[in-house]
N, C-alpha and C positions, 0 to 999 in steps of 0.2 A: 591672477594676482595683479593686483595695481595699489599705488599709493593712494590712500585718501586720507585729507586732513577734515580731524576733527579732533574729538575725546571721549574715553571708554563715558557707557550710560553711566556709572557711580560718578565722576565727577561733572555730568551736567546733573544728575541730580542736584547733588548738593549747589550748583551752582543757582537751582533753578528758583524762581521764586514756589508758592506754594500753590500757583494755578497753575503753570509752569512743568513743575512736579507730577501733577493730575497727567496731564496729558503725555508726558514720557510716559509714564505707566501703559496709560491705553496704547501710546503707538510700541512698545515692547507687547503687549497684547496682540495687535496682530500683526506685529513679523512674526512671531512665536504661531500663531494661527496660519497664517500663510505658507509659512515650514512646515509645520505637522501634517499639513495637506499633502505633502508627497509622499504616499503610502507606498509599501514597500513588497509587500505579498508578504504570508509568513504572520507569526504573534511574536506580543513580544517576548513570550519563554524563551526562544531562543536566545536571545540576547540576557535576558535575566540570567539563565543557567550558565553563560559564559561570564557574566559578570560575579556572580557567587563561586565559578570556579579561582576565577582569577582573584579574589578576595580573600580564597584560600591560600593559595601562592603568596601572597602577602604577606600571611598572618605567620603563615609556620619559617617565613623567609624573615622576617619580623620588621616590614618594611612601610607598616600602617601603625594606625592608634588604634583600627579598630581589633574589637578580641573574637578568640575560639568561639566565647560564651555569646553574644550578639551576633556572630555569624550564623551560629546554630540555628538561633531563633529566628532571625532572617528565612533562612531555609526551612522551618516549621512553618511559615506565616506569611507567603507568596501571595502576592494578588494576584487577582484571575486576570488570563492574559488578555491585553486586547491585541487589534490589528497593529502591526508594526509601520514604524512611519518614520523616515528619514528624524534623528533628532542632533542637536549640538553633542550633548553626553556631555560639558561643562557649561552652562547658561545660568552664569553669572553676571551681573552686571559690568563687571570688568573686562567679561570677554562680548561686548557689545559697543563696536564703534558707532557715535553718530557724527555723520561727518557736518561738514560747515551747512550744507545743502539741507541737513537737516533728515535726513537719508540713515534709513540702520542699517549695520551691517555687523556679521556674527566675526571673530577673532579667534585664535587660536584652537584653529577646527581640528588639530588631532585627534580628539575622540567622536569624531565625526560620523555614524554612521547609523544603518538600520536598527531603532531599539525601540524604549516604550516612552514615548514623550510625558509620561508621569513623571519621569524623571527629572525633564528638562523644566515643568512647570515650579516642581519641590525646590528645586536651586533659583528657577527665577524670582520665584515669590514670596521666599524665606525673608527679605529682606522688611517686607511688609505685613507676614502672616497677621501681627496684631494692628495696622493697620488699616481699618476696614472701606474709609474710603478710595485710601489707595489701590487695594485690593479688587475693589467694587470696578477700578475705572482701570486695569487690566484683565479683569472678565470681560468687561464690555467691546474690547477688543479682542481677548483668544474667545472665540464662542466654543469651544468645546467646552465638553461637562469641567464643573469644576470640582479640584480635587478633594479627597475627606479626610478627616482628620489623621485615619489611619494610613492615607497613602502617602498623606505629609508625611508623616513620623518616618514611615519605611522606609521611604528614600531617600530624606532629606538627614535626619538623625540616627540611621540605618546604614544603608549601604551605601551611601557618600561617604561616612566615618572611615571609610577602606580604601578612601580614590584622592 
């Protein structure tokens, strides 16, 4: 841990001009890409299965927005696992410093650990999903597959609704 100045990615966004913009996008594309590169052994079920347990403890504790009824379906409607791979578990653009250097750096790593970096991608990219150039110029920096409509939903509108 050490201090670094800068400010989270959401306010240089907005601070950036429109070319500016582009290019935060792709360099969040590969830190995200260079992250997801520390594979973990293992799929991400496990991590899914604990995340939908603990979604439960929520719901009946009544400590989310999300319901019984969308966790169900959640649970009917799992993507196939892939390999597990170190992720943030909040990757948001608020929990992304860029400090003066120019240099990213991830923020408030408490859910910090082995899962399915679909995850991490659904929360980074929510902010642009209709976006397409933006979009375009952080694929171009995470080179992993990009994700589908359905994986969007499930995680992003799914089982983030619970965290």
């Amino acid at each position: 841990m050490q201090w670094r100045d800068g400010m989270t990615l959401t306010t240089a966004l907005r601070q950036a001009t429109s070319e500016q913009r582009i290019q935060l996008w792709q360099a969040f594309g590969t830190y995200l890409f260079q992250f997801h590169q520390r594979m973990t052994g293992g799929t991400s079920q496990e991590w899914l299965t604990e995340r939908l347990m603990t979604a439960e403890r929520y719901v009946t504790s009544v400590w989310t927005s999300g319901t019984m009824d969308l966790l169900k379906q959640l649970k009917s409607s799992c993507p196939e696992p892939i390999t597990a791979s170190w992720i943030h578990g909040d990757c948001t653009t608020d929990n992304l410093l860029v400090a003066t250097d120019g240099k990213l750096s991830f923020v408030d790593v408490g859910a910090m650990r082995p899962g399915d970096r679909r995850y991490d991608i659904a929360l980074a990219i929510s902010p642009i999903i209709n976006d397409p150039v933006s979009l375009d110029a952080f694929y171009e920096g995470y080179r992993f597959e990009r994700l589908t409509t359905r994986e969007f939903d499930y995680y992003k509108h799914g089982l983030y609704s619970f965290f």
